[in-house]
ROBADO-363922 format. One record per residue (C-alpha): residue number from 1; residue in one letter; chain; x negated, y negated, z. Coordinates in Angstrom, 2 decimals. Layout:
NUM	A	A	X	Y	Z
...
This chain:
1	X	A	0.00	0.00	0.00
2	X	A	-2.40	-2.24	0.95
3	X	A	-4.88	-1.53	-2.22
4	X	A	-1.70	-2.00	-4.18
5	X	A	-0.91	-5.72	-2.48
6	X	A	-4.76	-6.33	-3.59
7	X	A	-3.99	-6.04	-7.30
8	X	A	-0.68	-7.89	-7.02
9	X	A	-2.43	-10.72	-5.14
10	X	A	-5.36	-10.86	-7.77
11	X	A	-2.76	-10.73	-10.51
12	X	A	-0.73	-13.55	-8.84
13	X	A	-4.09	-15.23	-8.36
14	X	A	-4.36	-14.91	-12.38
15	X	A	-0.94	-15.79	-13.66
16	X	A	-0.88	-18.92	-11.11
17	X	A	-4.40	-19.91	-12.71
18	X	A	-3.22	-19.01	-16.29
19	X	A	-0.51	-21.27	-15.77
20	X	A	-2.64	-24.08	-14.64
21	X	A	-5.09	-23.99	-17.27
22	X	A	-1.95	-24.27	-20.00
23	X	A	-0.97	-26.96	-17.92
24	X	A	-4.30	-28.46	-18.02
25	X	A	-4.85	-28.30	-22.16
26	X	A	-1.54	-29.18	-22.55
27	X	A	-1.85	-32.41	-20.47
28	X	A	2.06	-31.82	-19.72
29	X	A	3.89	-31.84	-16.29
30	X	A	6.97	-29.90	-18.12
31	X	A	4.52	-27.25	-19.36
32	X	A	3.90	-25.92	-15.98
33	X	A	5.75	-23.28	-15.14
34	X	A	5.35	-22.93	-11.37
35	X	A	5.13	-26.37	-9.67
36	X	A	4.83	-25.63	-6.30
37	X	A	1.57	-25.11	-3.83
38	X	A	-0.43	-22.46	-4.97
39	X	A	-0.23	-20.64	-1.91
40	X	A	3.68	-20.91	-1.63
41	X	A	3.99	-19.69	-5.47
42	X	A	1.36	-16.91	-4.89
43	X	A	3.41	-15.18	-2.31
44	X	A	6.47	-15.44	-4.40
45	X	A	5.13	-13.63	-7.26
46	X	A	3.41	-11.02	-5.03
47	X	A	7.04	-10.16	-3.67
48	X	A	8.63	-10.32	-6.53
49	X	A	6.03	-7.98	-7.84
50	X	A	7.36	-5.76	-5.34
51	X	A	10.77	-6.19	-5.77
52	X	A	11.99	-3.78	-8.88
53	X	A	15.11	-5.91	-9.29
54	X	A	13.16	-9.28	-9.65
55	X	A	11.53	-7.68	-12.71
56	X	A	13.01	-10.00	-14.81
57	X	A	12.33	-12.55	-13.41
58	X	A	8.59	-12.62	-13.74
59	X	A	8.99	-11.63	-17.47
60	X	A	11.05	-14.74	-18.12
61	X	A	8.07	-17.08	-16.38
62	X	A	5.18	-15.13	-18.19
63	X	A	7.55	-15.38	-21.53
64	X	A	7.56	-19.20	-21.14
65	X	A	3.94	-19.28	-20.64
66	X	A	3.45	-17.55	-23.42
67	X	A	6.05	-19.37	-25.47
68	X	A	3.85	-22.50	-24.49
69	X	A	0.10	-20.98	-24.72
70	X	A	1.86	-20.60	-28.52
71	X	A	1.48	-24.37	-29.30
72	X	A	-1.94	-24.86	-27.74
73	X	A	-3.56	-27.04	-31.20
74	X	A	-6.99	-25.97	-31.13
75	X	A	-7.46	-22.65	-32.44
76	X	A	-10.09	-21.37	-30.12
77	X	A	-8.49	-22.32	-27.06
78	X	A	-5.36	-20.67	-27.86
79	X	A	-6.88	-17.38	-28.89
80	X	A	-8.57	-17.63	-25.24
81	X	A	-5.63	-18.25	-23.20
82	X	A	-3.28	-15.80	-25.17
83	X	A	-6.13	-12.87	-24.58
84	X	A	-5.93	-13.59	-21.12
85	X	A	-2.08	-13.77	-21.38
86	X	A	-2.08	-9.99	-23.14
87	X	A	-4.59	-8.68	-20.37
88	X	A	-2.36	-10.16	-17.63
89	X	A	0.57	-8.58	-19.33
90	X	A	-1.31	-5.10	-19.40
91	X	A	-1.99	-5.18	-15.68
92	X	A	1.45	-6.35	-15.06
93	X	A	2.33	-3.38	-16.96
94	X	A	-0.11	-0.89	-14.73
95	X	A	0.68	-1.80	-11.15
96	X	A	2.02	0.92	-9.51
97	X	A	6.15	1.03	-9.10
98	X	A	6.03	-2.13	-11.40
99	X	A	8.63	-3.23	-13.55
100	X	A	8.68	-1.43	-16.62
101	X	A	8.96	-3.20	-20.29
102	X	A	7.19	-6.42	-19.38
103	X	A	4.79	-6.08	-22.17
104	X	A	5.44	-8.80	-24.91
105	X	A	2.49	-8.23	-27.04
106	X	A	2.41	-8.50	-30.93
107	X	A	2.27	-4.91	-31.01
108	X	A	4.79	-4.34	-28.71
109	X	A	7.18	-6.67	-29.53
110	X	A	6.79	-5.38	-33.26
111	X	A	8.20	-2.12	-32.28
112	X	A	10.97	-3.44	-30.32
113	X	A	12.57	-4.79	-33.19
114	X	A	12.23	-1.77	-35.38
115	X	A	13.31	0.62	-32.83
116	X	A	16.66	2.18	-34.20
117	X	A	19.79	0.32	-33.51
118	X	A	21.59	3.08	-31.91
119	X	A	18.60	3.51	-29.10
120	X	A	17.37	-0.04	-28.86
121	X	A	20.44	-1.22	-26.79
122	X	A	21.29	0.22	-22.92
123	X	A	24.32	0.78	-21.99
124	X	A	24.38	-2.35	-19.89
125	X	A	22.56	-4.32	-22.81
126	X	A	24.85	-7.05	-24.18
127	X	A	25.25	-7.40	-28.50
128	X	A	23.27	-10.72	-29.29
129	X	A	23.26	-11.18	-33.07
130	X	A	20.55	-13.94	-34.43
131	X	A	21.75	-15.27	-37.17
132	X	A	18.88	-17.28	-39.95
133	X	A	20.41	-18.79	-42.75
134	X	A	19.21	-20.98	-46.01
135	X	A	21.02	-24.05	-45.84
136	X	A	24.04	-24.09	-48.68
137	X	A	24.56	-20.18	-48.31
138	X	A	27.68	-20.22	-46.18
139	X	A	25.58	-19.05	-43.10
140	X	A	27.83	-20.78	-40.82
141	X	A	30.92	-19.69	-41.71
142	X	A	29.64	-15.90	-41.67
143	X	A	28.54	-16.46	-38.57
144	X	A	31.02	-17.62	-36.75
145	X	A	33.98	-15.35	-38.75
146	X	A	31.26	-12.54	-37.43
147	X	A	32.19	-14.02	-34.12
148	X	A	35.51	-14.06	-34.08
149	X	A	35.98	-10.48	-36.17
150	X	A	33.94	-8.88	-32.87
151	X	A	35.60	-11.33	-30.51
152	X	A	32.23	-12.81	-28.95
153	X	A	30.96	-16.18	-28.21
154	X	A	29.61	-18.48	-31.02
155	X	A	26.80	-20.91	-30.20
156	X	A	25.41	-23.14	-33.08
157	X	A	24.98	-27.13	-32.17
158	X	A	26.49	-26.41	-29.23
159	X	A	23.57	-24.70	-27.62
160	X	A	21.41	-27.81	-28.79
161	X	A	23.55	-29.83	-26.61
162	X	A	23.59	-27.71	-23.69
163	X	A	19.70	-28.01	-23.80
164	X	A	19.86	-32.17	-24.29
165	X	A	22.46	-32.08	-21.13
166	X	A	20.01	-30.14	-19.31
167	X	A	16.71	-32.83	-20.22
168	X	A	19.36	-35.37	-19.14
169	X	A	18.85	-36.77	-22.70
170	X	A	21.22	-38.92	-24.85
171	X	A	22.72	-36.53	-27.81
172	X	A	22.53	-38.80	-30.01
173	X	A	19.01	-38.82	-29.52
174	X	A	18.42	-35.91	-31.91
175	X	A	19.59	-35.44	-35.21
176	X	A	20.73	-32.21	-36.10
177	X	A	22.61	-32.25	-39.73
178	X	A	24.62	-29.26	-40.02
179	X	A	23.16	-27.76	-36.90
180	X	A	19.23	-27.70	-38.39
181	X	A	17.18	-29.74	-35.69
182	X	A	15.57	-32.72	-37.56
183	X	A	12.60	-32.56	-35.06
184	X	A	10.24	-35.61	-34.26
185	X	A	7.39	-33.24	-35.49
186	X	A	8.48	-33.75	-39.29
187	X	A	9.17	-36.70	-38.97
188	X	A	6.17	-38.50	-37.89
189	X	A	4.46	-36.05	-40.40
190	X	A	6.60	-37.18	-43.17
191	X	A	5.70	-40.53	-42.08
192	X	A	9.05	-41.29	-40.67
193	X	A	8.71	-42.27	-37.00
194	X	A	9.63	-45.50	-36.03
195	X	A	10.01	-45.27	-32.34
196	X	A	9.07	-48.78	-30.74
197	X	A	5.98	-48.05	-28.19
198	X	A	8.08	-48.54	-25.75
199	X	A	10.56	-45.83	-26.80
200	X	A	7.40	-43.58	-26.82
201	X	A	7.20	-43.94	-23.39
202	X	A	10.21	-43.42	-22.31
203	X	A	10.32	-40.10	-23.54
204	X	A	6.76	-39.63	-22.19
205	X	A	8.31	-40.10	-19.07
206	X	A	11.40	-38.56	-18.99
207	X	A	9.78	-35.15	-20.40
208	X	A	6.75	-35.26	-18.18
209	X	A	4.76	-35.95	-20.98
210	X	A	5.60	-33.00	-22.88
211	X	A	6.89	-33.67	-26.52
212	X	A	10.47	-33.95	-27.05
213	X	A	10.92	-31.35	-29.68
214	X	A	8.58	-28.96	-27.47
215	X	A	10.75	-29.51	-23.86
216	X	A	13.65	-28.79	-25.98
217	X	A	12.35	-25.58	-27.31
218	X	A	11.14	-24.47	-24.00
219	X	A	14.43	-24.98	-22.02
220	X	A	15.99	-23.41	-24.64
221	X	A	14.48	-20.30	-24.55
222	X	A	15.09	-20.04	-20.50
223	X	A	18.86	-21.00	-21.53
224	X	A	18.53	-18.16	-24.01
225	X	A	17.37	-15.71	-21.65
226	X	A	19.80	-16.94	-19.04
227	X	A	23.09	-16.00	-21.33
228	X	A	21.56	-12.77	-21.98
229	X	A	22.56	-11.87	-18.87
230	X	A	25.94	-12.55	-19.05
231	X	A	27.47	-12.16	-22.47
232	X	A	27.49	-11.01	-25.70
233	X	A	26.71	-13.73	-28.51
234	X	A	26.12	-14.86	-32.14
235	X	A	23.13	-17.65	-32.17
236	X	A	22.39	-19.32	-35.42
237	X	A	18.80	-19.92	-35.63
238	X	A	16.67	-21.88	-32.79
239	X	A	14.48	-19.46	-33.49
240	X	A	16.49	-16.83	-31.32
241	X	A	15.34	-13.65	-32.80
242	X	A	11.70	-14.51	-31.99
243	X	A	12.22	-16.13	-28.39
244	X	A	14.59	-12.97	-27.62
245	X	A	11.84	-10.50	-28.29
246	X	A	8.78	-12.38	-26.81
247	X	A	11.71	-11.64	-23.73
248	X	A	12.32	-7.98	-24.57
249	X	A	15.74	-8.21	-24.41
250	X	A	17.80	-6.06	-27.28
251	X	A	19.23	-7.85	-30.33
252	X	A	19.83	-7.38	-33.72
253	X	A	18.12	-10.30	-36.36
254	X	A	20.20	-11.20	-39.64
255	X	A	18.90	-13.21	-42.64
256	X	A	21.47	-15.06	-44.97
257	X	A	20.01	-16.44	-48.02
258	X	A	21.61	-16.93	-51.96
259	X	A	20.03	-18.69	-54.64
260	X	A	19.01	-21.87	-55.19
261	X	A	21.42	-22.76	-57.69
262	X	A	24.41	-21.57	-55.84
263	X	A	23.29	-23.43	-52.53
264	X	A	22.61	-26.42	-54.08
265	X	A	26.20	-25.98	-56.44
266	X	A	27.99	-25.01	-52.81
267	X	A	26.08	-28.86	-51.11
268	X	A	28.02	-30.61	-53.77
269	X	A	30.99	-29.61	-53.02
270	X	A	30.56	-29.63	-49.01
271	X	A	28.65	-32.63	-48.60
272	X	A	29.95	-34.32	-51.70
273	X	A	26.74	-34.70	-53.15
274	X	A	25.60	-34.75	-57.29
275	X	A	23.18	-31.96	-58.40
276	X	A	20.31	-34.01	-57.75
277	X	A	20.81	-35.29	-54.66
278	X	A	22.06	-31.61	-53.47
279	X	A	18.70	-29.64	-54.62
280	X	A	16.52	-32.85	-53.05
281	X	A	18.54	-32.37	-49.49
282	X	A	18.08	-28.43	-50.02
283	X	A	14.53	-28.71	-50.91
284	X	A	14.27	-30.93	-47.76
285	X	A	15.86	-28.59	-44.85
286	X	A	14.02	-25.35	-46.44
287	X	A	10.82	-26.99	-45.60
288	X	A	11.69	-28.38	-42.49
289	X	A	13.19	-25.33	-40.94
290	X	A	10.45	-23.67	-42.63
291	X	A	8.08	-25.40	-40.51
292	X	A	9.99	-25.57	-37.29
293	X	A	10.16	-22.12	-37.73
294	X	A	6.85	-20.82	-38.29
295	X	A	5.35	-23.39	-35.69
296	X	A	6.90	-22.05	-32.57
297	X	A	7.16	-18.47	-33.58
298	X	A	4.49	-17.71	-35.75
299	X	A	6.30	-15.42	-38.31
300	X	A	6.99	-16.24	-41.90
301	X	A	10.41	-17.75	-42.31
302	X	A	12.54	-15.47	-44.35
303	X	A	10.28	-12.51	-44.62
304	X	A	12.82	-9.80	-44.62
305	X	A	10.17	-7.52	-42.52
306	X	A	10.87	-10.05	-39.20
307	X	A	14.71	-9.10	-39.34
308	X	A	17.43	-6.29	-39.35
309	X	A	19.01	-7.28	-42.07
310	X	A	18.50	-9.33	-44.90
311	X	A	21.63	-10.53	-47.25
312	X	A	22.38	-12.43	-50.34
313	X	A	26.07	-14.08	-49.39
314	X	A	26.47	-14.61	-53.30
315	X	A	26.59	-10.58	-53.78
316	X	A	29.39	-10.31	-51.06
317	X	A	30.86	-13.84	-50.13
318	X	A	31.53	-14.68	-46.38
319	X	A	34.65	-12.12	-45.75
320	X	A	32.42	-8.89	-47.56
321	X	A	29.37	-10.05	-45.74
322	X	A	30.74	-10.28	-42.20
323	X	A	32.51	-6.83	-43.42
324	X	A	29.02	-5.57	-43.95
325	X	A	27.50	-6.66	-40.92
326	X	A	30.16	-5.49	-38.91
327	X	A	30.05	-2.05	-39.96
328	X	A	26.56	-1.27	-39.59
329	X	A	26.96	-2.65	-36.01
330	X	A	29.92	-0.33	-35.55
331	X	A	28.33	3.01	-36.84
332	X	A	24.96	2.34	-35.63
333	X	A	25.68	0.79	-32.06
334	X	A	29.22	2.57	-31.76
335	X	A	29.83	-1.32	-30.45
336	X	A	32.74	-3.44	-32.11
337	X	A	33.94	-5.77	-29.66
338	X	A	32.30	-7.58	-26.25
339	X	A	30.52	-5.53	-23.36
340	X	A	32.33	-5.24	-20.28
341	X	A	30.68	-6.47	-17.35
């Protein structure tokens, strides 16, 4: 017992100080995961180590870590701090009566998503469905038919609020145009920022220093996790699938594309646009949820190997689509409707 207490105190020792040192490159108050005294938060993760029902609780903090080691700049530094990350998550993973599945390496995380449907979810596992879409492809309205076909919650925007509400930040703050997050990121690389200094600081402030787009991202992952918990879900995008399986919890990942010259034909019509202006906007929010997306996950946008599914909506249209979808979830989950509590 007490060699046992040993390794969970020199692992505490190393999370606390892995933490830190993110903290530290980061230069961010938000980015620190565990903000009290070090002695204080080193005896909570030692008994939470200990405690087999806490489990998940020490994934979700070592998740976020992780989630944040991710946008560490400077190439070297991040490769550093994320081999340290893996080798705390492989003693994690050897303590004696540990937690089991707290492992979120590349290699492990791989194989989570291509376990088989019909094993990958317990029976007390609740059906979250990510849901990436093209812009212009009737994503949306797949999704949240999907929704109400299986009778389960739909989040799209609304989750984007919930995560403003929580950062006590104005919505109107952010613009999100059909539920893709214009993020501050594009546009001060597009040249577009033109926040007053004084605005700057403000939101240095009010974030702890930690970018906007970045304390969004990061609360919404712990919301994420949080409704895993409770119910079963569609989410469309916020990078979901990724977030959900650096986490290790069970869900099945759906791309929705068509082609270009349907999308763009389908943004006339919906946003009352002319052909030019519709393939300019299209060519627009492909590369900015492009980069959004590959920046905090570090998978290739679209790539049908990174999902479950991959569908052109122009071969089936939104009712044989969401009759597709639902019928693979049916015969290889046995699941059409919510979980029961």
């Amino acid at each position: 017992m007490n060699k046992n207490r040993e390794q969970c105190l020199e692992l505490a020792n190393r999370i606390y100080d892995l933490d830190a040192e993110v903290y530290r490159i980061l230069g961010s108050g938000l980015g620190r995961v565990f903000t009290g005294s070090r002695e204080a938060t080193i005896q909570e993760l030692v008994k939470v180590m200990f405690d087999l029902t806490m489990g998940h609780y020490l994934r979700s903090e070592l998740a976020l870590i992780g989630n944040m080691a991710r946008t560490i700049k400077d190439k070297n530094e991040r490769a550093r701090i994320m081999r340290e990350y893996d080798e705390i998550l492989k003693a994690v993973e050897s303590l004696p009566k540990s937690f089991a599945s707290v492992d979120i390496l590349d290699e492990e995380a791989a194989r989570l998503n291509s376990a088989n449907l019909g094993s990958r979810f317990a029976q007390n596992n609740h059906l979250i469905i990510c849901i990436g879409r093209t812009y212009g492809c009737a994503g949306t309205d797949i999704g949240f038919a999907l929704a109400d076909k299986l009778h389960i919650n739909y989040y799209d925007s609304e989750i984007f609020t919930e995560v403003l509400e929580r950062l006590e930040a104005e919505k109107d703050s952010v613009r999100d145009h059909a539920s893709f997050a214009h993020h501050q990121n594009l546009n001060r690389s597009l040249g577009r920022d033109h926040r007053s200094l004084a605005q700057h600081l403000r939101d240095f402030n009010r974030y702890h220093g930690l970018p906007k787009e970045d304390a969004v991202f990061f609360n919404q992952s712990d919301l994420l996790a949080e409704m895993a918990k409770r119910e079963d879900f569609i989410i469309m995008g916020r990078c979901a699938d990724t977030i959900l399986t650096n986490l290790r919890i069970p869900h099945i990942s759906i791309f929705i594309n068509a082609p270009f010259e349907m999308r763009a034909r389908h943004v006339m019509q919906t946003d009352d646009l002319n052909y030019k202006a519709a393939c300019k906007l299209l060519r627009k929010l492909d590369r900015q949820h492009r980069h959004y997306y590959e920046f905090y996950t570090g998978r290739e946008w679209g790539n049908s190997v990174n999902y479950d599914l991959c569908i052109n909506s122009s071969s089936y249209g939104i009712e044989g689509s969401v009759q597709l979808i639902e019928r693979i979830i049916k015969k290889h989950t046995g699941r059409n409707g919510p979980q029961e509590n």
